[in-house]
VEXBAPA-526508 format. One record per residue (C-alpha): residue number from 0; residue in one letter; x negated, y, z negated. Coordinates in Angstrom, 3 decimals, decimal comma. Layout:
N
@k = NUM&r = A&east = X&north = Y&up = Z;
...
// end
This chain:
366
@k = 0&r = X&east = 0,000&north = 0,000&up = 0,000;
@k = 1&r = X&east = -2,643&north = 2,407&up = -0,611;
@k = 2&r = X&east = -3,638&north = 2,428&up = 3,197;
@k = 3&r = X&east = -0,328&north = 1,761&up = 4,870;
@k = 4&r = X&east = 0,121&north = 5,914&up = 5,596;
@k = 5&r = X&east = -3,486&north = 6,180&up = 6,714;
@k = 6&r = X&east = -3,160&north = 2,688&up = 8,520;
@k = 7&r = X&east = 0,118&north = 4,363&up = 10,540;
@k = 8&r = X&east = -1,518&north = 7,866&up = 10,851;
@k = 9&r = X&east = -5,021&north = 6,395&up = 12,204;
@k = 10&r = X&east = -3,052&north = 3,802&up = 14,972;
@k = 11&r = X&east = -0,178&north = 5,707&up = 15,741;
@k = 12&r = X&east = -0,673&north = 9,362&up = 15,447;
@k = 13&r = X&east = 2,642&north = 10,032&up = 13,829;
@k = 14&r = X&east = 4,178&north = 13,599&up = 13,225;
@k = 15&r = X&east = 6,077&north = 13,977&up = 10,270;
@k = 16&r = X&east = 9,631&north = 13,297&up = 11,787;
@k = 17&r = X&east = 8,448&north = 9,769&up = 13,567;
@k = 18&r = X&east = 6,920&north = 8,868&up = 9,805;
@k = 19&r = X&east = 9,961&north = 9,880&up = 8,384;
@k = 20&r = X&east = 12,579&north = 7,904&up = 10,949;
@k = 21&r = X&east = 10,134&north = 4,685&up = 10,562;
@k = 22&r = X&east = 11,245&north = 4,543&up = 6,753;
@k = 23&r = X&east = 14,988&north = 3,582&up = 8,087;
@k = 24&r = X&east = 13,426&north = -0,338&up = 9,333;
@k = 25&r = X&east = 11,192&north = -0,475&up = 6,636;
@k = 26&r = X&east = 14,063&north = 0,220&up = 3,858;
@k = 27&r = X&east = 16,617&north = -1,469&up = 5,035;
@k = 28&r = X&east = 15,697&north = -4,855&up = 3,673;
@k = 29&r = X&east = 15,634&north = -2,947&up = 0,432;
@k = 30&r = X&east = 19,324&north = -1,960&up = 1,130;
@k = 31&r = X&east = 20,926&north = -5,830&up = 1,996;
@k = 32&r = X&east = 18,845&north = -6,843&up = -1,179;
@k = 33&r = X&east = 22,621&north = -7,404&up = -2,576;
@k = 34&r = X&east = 23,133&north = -9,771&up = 0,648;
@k = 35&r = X&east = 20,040&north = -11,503&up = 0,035;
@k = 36&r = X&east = 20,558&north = -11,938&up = -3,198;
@k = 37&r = X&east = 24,230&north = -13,579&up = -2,918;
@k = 38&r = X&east = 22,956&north = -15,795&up = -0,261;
@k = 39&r = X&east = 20,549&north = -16,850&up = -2,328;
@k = 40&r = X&east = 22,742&north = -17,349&up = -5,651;
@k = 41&r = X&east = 21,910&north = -21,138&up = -5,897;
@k = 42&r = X&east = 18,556&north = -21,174&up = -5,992;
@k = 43&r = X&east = 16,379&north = -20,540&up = -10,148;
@k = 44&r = X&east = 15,101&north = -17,047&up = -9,581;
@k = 45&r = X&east = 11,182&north = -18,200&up = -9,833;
@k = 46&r = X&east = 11,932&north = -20,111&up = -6,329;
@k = 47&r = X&east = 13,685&north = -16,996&up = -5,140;
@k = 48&r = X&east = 10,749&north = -14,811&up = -5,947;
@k = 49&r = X&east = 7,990&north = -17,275&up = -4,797;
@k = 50&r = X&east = 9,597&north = -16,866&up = -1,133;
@k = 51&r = X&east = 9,406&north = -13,305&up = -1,607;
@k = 52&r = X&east = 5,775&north = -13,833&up = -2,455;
@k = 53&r = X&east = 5,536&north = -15,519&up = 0,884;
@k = 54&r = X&east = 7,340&north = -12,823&up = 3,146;
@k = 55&r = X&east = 5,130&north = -10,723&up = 1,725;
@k = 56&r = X&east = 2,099&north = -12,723&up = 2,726;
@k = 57&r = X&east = 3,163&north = -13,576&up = 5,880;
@k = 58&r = X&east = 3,892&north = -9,701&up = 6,558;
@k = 59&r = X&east = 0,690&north = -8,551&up = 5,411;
@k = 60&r = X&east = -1,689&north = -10,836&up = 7,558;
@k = 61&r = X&east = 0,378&north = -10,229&up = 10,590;
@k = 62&r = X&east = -0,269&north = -6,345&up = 10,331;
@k = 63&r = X&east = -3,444&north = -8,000&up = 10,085;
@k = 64&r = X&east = -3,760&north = -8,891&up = 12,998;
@k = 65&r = X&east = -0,961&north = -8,000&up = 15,327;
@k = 66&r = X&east = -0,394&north = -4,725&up = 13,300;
@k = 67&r = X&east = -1,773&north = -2,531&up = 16,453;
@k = 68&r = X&east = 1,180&north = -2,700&up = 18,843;
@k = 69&r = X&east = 4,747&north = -0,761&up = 17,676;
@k = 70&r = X&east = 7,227&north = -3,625&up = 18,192;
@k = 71&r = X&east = 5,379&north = -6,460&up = 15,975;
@k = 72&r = X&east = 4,210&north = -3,730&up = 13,575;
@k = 73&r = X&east = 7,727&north = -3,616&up = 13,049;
@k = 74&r = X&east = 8,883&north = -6,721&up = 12,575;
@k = 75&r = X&east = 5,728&north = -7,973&up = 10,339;
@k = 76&r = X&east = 6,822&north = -4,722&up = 8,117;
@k = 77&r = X&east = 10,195&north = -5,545&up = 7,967;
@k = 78&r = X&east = 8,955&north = -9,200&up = 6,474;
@k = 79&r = X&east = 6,878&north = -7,918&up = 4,021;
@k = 80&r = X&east = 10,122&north = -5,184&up = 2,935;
@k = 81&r = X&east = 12,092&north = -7,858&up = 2,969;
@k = 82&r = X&east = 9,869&north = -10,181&up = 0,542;
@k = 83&r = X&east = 9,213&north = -7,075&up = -1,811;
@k = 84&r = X&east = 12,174&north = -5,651&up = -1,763;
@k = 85&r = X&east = 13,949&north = -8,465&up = -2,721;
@k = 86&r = X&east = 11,106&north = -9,338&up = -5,390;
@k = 87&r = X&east = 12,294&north = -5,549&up = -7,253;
@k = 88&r = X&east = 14,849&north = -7,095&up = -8,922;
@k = 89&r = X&east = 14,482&north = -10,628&up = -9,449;
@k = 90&r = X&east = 11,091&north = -9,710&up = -11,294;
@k = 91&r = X&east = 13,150&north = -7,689&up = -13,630;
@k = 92&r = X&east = 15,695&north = -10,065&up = -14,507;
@k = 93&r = X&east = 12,707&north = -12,906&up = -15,655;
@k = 94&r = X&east = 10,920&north = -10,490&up = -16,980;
@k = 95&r = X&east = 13,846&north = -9,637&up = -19,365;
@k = 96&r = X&east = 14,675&north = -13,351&up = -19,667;
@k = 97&r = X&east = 10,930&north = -13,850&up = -21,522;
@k = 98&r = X&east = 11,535&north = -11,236&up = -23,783;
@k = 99&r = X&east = 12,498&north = -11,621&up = -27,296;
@k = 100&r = X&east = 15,779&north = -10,055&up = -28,676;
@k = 101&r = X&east = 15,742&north = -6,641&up = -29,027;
@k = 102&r = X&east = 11,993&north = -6,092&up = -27,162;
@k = 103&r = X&east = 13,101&north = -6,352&up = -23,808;
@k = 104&r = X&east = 11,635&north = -2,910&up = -23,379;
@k = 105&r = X&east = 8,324&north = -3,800&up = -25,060;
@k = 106&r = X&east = 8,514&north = -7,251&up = -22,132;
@k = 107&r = X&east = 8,635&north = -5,657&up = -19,548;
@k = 108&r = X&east = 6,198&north = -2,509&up = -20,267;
@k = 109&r = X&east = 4,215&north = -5,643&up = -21,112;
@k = 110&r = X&east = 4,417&north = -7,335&up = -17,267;
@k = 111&r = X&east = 3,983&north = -3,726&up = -15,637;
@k = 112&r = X&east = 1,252&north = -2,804&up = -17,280;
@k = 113&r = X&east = -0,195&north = -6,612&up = -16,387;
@k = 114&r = X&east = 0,802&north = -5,842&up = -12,697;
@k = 115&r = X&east = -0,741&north = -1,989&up = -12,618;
@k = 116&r = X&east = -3,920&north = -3,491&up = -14,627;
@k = 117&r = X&east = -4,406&north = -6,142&up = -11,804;
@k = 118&r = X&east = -3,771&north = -3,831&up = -9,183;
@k = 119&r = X&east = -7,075&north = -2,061&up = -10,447;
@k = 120&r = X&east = -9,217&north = -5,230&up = -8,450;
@k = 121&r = X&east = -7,229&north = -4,665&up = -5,381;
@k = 122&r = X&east = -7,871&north = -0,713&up = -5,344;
@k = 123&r = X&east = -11,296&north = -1,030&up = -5,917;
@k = 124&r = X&east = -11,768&north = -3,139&up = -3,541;
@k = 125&r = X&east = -10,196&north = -1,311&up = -0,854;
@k = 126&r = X&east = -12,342&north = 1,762&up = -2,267;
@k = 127&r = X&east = -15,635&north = -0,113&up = -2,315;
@k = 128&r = X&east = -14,827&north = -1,727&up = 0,933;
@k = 129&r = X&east = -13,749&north = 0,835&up = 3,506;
@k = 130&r = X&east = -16,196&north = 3,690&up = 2,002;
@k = 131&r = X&east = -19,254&north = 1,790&up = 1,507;
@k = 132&r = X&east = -19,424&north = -1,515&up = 3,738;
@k = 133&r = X&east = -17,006&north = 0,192&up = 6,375;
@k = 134&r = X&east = -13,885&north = -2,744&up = 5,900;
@k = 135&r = X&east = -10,945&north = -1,904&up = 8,412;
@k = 136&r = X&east = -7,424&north = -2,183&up = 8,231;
@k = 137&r = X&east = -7,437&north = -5,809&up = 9,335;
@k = 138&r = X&east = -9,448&north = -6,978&up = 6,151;
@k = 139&r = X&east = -7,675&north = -5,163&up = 3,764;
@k = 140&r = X&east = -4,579&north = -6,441&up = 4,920;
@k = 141&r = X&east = -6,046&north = -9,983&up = 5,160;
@k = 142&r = X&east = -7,067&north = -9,771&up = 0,983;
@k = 143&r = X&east = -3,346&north = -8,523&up = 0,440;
@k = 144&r = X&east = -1,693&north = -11,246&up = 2,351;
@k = 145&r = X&east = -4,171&north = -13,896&up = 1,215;
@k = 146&r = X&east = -2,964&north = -12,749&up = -2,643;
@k = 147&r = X&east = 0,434&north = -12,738&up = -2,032;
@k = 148&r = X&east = 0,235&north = -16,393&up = -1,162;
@k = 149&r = X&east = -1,424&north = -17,111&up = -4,085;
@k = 150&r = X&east = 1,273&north = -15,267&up = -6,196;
@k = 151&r = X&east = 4,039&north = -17,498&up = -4,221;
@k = 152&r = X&east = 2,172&north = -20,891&up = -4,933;
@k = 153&r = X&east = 1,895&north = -20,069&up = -8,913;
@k = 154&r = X&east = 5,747&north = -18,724&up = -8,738;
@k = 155&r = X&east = 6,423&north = -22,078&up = -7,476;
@k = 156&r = X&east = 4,980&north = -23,819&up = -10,359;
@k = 157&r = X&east = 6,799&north = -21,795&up = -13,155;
@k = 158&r = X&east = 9,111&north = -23,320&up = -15,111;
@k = 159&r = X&east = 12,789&north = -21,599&up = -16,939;
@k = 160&r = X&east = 15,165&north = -23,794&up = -17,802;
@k = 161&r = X&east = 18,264&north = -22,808&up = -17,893;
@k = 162&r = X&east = 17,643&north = -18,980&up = -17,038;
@k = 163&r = X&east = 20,232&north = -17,505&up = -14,433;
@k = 164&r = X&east = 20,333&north = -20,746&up = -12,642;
@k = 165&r = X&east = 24,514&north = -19,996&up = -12,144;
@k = 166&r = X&east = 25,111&north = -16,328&up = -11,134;
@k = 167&r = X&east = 27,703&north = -14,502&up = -9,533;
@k = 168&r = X&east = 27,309&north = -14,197&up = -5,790;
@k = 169&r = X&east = 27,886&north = -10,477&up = -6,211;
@k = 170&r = X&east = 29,191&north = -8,166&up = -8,659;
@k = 171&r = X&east = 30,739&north = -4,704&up = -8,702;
@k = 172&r = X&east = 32,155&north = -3,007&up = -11,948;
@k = 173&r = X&east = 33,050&north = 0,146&up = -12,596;
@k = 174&r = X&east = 31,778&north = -0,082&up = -15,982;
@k = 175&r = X&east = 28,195&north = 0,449&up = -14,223;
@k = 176&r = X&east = 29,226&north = 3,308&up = -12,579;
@k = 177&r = X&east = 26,357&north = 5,427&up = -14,279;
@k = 178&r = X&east = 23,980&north = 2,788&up = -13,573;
@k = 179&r = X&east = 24,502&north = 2,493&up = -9,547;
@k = 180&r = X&east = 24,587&north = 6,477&up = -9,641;
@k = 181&r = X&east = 21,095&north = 6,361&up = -11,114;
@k = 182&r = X&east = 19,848&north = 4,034&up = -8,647;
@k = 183&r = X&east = 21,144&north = 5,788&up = -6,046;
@k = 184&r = X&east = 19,350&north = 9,447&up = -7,477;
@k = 185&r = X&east = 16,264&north = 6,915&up = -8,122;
@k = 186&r = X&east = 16,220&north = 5,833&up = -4,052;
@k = 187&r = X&east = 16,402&north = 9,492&up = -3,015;
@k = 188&r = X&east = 13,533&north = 10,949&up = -5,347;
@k = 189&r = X&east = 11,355&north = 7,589&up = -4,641;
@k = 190&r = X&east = 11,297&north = 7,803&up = -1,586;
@k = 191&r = X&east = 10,314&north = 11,431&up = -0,896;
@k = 192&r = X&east = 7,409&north = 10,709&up = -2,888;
@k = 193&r = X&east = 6,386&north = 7,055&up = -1,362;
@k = 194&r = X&east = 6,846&north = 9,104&up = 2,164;
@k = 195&r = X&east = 5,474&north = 12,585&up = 2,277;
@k = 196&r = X&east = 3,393&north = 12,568&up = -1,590;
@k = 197&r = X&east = 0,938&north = 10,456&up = 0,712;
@k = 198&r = X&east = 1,686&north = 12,357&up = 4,009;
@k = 199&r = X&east = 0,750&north = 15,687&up = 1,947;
@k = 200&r = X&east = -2,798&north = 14,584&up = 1,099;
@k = 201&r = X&east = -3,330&north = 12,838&up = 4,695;
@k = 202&r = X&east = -1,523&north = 15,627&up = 7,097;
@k = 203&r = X&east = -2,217&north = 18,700&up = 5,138;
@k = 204&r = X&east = -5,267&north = 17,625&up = 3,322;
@k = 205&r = X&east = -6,847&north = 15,244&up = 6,167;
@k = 206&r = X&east = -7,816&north = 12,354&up = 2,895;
@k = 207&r = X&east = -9,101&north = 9,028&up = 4,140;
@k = 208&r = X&east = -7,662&north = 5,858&up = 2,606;
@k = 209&r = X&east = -10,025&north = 5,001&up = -0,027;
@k = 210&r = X&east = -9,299&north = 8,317&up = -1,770;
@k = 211&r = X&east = -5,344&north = 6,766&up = -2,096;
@k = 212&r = X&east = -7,242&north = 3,796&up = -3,359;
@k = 213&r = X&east = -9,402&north = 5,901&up = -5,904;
@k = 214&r = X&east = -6,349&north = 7,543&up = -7,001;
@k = 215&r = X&east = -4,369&north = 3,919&up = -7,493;
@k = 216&r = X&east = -6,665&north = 3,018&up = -9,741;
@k = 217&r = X&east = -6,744&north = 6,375&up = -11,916;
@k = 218&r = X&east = -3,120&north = 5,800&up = -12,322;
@k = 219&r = X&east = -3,799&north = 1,846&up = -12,908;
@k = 220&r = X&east = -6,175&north = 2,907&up = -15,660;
@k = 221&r = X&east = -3,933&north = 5,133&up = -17,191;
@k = 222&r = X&east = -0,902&north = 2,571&up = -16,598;
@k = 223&r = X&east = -2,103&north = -0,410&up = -18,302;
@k = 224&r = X&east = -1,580&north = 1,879&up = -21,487;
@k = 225&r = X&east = 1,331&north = 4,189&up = -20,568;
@k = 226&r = X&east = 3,597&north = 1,620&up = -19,603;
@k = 227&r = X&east = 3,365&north = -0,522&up = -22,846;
@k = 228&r = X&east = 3,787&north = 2,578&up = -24,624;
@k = 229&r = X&east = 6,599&north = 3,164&up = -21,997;
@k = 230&r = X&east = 8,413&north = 0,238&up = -22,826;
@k = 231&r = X&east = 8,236&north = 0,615&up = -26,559;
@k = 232&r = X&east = 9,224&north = 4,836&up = -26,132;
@k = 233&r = X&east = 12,779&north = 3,063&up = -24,519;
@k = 234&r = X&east = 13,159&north = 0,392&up = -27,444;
@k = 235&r = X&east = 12,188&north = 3,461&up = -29,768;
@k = 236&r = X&east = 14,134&north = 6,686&up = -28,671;
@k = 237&r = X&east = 16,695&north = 4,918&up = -26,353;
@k = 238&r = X&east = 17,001&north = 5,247&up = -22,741;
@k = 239&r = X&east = 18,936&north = 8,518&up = -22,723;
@k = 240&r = X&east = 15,806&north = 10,572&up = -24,098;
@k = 241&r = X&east = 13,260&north = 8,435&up = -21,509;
@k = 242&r = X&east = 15,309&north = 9,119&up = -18,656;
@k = 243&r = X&east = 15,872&north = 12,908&up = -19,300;
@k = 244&r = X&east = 12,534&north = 13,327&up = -19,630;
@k = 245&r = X&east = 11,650&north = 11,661&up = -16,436;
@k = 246&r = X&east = 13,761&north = 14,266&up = -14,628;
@k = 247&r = X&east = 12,004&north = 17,023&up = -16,222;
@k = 248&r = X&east = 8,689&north = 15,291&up = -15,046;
@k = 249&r = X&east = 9,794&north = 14,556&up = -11,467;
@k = 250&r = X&east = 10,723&north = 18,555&up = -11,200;
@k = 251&r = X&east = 7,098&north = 19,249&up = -11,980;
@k = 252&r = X&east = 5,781&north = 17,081&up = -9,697;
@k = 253&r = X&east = 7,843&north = 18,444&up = -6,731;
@k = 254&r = X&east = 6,640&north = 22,176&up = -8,175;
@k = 255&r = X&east = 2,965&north = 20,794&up = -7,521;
@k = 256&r = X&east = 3,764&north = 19,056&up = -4,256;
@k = 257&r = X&east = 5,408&north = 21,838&up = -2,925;
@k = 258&r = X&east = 3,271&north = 24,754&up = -4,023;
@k = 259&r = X&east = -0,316&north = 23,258&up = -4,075;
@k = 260&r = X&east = -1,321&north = 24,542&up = -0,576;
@k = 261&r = X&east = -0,487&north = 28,287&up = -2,068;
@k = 262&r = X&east = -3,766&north = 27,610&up = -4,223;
@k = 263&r = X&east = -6,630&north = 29,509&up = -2,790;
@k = 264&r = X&east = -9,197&north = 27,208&up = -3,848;
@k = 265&r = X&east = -9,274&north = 23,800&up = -2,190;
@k = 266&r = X&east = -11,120&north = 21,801&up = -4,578;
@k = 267&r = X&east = -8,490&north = 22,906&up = -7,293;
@k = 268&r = X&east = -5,504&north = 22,102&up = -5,015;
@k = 269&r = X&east = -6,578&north = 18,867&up = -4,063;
@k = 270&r = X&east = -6,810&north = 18,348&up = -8,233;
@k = 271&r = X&east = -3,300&north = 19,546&up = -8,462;
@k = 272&r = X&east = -2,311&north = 16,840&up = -5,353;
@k = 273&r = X&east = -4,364&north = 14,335&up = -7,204;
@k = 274&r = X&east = -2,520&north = 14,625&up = -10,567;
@k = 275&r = X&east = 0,856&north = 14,567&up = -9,027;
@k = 276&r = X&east = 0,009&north = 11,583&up = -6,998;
@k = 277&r = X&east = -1,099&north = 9,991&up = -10,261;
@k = 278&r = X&east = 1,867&north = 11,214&up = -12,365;
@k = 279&r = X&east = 4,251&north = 10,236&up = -10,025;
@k = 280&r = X&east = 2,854&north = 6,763&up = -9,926;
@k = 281&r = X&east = 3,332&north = 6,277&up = -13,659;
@k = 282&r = X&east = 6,817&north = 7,961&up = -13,673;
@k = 283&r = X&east = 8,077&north = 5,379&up = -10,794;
@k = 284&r = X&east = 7,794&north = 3,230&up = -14,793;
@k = 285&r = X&east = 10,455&north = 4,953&up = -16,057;
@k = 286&r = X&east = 12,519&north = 2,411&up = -13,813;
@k = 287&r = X&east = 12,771&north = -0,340&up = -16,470;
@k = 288&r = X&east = 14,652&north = 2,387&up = -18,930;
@k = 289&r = X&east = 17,791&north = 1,904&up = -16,151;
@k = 290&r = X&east = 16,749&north = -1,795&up = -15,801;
@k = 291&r = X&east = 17,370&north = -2,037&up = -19,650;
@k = 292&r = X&east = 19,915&north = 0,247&up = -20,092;
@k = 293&r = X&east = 22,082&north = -2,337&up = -17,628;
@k = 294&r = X&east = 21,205&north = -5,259&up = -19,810;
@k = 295&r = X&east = 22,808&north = -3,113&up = -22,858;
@k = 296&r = X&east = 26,196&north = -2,381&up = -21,258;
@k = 297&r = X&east = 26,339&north = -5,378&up = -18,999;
@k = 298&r = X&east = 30,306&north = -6,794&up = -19,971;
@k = 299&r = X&east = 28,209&north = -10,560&up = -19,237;
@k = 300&r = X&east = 24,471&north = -11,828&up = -19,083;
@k = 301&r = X&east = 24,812&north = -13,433&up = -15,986;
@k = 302&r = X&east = 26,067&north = -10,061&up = -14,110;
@k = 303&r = X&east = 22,591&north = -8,533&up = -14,654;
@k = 304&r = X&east = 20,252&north = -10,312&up = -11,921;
@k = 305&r = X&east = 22,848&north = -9,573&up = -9,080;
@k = 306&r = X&east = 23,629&north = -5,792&up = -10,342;
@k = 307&r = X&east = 19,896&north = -5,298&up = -10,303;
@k = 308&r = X&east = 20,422&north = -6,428&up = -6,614;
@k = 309&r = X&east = 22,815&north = -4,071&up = -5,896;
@k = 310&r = X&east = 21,291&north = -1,148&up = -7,775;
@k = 311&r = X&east = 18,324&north = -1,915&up = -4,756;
@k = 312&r = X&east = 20,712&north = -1,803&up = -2,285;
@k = 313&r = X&east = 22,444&north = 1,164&up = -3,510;
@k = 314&r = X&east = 19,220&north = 3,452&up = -4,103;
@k = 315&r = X&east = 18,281&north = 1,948&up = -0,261;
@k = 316&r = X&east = 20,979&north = 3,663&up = 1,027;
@k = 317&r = X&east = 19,864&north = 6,809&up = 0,794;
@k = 318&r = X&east = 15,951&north = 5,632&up = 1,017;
@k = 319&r = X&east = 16,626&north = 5,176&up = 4,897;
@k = 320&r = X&east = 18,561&north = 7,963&up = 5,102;
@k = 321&r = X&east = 16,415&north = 10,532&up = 3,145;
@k = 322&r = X&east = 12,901&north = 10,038&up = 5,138;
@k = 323&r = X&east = 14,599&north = 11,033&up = 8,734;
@k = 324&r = X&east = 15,924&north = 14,279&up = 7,115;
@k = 325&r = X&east = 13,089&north = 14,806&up = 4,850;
@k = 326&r = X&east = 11,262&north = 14,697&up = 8,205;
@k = 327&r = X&east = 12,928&north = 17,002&up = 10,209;
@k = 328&r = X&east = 12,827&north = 19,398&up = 7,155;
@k = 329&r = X&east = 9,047&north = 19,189&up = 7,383;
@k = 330&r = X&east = 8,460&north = 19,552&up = 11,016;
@k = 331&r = X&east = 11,125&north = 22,639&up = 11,320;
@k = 332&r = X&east = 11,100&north = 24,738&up = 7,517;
@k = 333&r = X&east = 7,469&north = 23,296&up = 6,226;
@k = 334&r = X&east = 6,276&north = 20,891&up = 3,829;
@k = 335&r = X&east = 7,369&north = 22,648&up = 0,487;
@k = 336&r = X&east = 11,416&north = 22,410&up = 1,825;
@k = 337&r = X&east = 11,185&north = 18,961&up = 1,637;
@k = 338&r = X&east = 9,842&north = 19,379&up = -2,214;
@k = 339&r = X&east = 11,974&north = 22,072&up = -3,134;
@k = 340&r = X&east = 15,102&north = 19,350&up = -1,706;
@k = 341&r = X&east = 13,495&north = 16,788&up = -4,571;
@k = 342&r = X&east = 13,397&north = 19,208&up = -7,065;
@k = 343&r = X&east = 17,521&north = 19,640&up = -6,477;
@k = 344&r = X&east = 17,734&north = 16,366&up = -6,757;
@k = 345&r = X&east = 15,321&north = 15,448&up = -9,944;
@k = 346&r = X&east = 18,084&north = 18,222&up = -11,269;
@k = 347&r = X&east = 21,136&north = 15,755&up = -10,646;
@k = 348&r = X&east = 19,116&north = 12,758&up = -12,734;
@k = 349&r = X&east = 18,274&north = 14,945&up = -15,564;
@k = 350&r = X&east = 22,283&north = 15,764&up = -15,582;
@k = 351&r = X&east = 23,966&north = 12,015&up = -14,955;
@k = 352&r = X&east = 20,959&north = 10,925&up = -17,653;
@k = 353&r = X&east = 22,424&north = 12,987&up = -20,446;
@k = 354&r = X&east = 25,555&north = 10,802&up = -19,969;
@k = 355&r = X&east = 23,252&north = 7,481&up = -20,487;
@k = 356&r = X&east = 24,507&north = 6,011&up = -23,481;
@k = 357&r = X&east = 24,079&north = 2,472&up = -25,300;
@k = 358&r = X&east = 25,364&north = 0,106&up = -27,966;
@k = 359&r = X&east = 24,212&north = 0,385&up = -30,992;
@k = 360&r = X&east = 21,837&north = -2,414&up = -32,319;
@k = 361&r = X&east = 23,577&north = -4,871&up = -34,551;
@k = 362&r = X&east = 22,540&north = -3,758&up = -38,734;
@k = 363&r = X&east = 20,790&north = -6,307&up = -39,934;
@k = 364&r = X&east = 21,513&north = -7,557&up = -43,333;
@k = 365&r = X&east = 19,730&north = -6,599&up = -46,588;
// end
């Protein structure tokens, strides 16, 4: 991921608006996630997310090496979205099915900051390879692909008995009406930032790819103790404080995206860029608050792995939709319009968020 903008920029040449309309394929798996997921009902979720592993795998070494022309670029990107979109959710619902009563937060700051720690040895060596011994795109898609198979072979071999093995082919209440409205909020702001964060830095600021690798691993460094702490800030204050002050972040960062190219000096600028690439990184956390807030309200236990499904789906709606505009925005008003756009809309979350509310825990007796 850290050189898939440089990797499309470097073979393609793409403006703004074509970067922008290519999000629509490469999203869409993320919005029949739902579909997937009900076709998929029968199968134990660690064989669900061991194919994803696959996809992925398969996607990545066929960017590899048919990743120069446009029509099998496409299609070996859809695979991989449709492997890791589809992975999104099913990795939160056994994450949460490990976790101990009342620590579900604490779980699954636990896996992500596992997941951001390992992702350290992939960034570094994307860093050390393509600045120093001159890898190209082919390798470093080659590595990926080869460790997503690995992933799929060890999901294959894990073992929960019992956990989600009969769910719901699909499930829409209105009871979770706050929770699909987040997730829809969450696809808009996520995917300005997965989109034109990057295209900032590589348009505007002409970075090569190992830089987006050097900065993965700042925010890996800084993740493997943020997200714990993460995790145990939702099982602490609640998701209602966590998720207001997420939106209050996310402004912040679109102030810096939008306004950094104001700032006379470059070096300072580019240390704005590189902090809100960072921060945003960590933020994209802040996920598992609505993850566990579903868990809390959900009316049963085996409605949460296909509403996580659907929350994809739902946020994917607007992630295909958002990149085309957020494109034309760019090309015709400038860079900061598509920022100042966020902004408007990290303004909505911090309003629906101060309607977040949750059961309260059980007293326990003296």
């Amino acid at each position: 991921m850290t050189t898939f903008n440089n990797f499309l920029s470097d073979t393609f040449h793409m403006t703004a608006d074509t970067r922008g309309f290519l999000e629509f394929p490469r999203e869409l798996p993320g919005f029949l996630c739902a579909l997937f997921a009900g076709l998929l009902f029968f199968l134990p979720e660690s064989v669900i997310a061991a194919g994803c592993a696959f996809a992925v795998g398969l996607g990545m070494l066929g960017l590899a090496f048919w990743g120069g022309h446009w029509s099998s670029m496409l299609i070996f990107m859809l695979l991989w979205g449709i492997g890791a979109h589809l992975l999104m959710p099913i990795r939160s619902s056994i994450s949460m099915a490990l976790a101990h009563e009342g620590q579900v937060g604490r779980r699954l700051g636990q896996i992500q900051g596992t997941t951001i720690a390992a992702s350290i040895g992939g960034c570094g060596l994307v860093w050390i390879g393509m600045k120093y011994l001159h890898a190209d795109y082919r390798i470093i898609f080659s590595l990926g692909g080869a460790a997503a198979l690995v992933a799929g072979i060890v999901l294959l071999g894990m073992r929960m008995p019992g956990a989600h093995l009969q769910r719901p082919k699909f499930v829409w209440n209105r009871h979770y009406w706050l929770y699909y409205t987040l997730a829809l909020l969450f696809g808009a702001r996520k995917q300005i930032f997965i989109t034109f964060g990057p295209w900032v830095l590589v348009k505007i600021f002409n970075q090569p790819a190992y830089i987006f690798a050097q900065l993965w691993i700042a925010a890996a460094v800084l993740g493997v103790v943020f997200q714990p702490a993460l995790g145990r800030a939702i099982d602490r204050f609640g998701e209602r404080k966590v998720l207001m002050a997420d939106a209050v972040c996310v402004f912040l960062v679109c102030a810096g995206y939008g306004a950094a190219h104001l700032i006379d000096h470059r070096l300072f600028a580019l240390g704005l860029l590189y902090a809100c690439f960072v921060g945003d990184q960590l933020l994209f956390g802040v996920n598992m608050a609505r993850d566990t807030y579903l868990a809390k309200i959900a009316v049963k236990p085996e409605d949460i792995s296909p509403t996580l499904s659907l929350g994809i789906s739902i946020n994917h709606l607007v992630s295909m939709s958002i990149p085309t505009v957020g494109g034309l925005m760019w090309m015709k008003y400038g860079h900061p319009s598509v920022f100042i756009g966020a902004a408007g809309i990290a303004t909505l979350m911090y309003f629906f968020s101060r309607h977040v509310r949750t059961p309260s825990p059980p007293s326990q007796p003296c």
